[in-house]
C-alpha positions in Angstrom: -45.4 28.2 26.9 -46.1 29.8 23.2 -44.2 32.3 21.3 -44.3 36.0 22.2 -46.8 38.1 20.2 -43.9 39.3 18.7 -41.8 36.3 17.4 -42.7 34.8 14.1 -45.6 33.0 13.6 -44.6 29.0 14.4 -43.7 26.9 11.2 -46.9 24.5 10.3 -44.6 21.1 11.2 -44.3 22.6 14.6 -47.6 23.6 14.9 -49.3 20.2 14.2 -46.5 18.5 16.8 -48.2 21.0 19.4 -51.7 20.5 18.2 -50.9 16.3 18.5 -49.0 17.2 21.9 -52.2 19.4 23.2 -54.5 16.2 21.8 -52.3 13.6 23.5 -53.3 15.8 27.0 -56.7 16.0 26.5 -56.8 12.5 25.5 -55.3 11.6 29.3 -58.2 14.5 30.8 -60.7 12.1 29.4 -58.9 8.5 30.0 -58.3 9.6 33.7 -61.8 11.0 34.2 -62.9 8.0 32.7 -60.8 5.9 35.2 -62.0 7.9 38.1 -66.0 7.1 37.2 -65.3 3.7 36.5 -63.8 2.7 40.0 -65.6 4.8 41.9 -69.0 3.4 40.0 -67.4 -0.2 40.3 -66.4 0.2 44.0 -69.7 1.8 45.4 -72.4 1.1 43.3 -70.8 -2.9 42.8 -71.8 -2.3 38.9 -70.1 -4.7 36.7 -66.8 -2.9 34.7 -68.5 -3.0 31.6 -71.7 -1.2 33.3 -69.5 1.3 35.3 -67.7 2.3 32.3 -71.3 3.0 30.2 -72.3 5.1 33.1 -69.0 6.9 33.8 -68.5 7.7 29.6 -72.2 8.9 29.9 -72.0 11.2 32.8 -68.9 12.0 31.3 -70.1 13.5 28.4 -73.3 15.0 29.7 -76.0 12.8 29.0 -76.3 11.6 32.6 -76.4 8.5 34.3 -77.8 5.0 33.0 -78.2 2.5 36.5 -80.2 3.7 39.1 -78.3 4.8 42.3 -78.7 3.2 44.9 -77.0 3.8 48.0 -76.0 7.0 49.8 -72.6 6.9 49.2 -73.3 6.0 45.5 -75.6 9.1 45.0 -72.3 11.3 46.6 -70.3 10.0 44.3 -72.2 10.2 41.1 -73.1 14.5 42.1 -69.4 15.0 43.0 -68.4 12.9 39.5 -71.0 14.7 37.7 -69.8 18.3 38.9 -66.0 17.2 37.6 -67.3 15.9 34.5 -68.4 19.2 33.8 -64.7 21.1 34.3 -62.8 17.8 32.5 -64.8 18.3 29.7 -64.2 22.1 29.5 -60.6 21.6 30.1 -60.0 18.9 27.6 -61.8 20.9 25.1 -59.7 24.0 26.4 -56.3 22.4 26.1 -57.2 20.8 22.6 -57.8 24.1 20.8 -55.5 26.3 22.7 -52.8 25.9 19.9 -55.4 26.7 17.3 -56.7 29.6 19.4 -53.3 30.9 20.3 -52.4 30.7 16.8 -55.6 32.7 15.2 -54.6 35.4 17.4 -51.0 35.4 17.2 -51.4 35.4 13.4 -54.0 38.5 13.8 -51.3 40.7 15.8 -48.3 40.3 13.2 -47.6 43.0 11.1 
């Protein structure tokens, strides 16, 4: 996917396009986690959109939920959503500084 360790280091207009590209991606990690929390709040918890979207972008990002749970297949859900919050995060985060990371090192290894 990114130049070999020894090709030249990628121009700067290049590298922001794949910095925006990488952004664009972890932008749709987080919209589709997002998505997934708010429907599955919506559809077995019956919170209103509104509410399933302020407990979805809160589990989301760590600080936990905001409504009580209340049934069984609501407290499955929210674990399970809480446990893929945790690798979304890390991925979106992981595929947003990839390029930077990628080109620190590449950069360190020219001669």
């Amino acid at each position: 996917m990114y130049e070999h360790r020894k090709s030249p280091l990628l121009p700067r207009p290049a590298f922001y396009a794949r910095l925006a590209r990488n952004a664009l991606l972890a932008l749709a990690i987080v919209a589709v986690s997002l998505g997934i929390g708010m429907a599955g709040y919506h559809g077995l918890e019956r919170l209103p959109w509104l509410d399933a979207f302020e407990n979805a972008a809160m589990i989301l990002s760590g600080m936990g939920p905001v409504a009580a749970i209340q049934t069984s297949a609501g407290k499955f859900f929210a674990g399970c959503y809480a446990l893929f919050s945790g690798l979304a995060f890390i991925t979106a985060i992981s595929v947003l500084f990839a390029p930077v990371f990628h080109r620190f090192i590449h950069k360190f290894h020219l001669e």
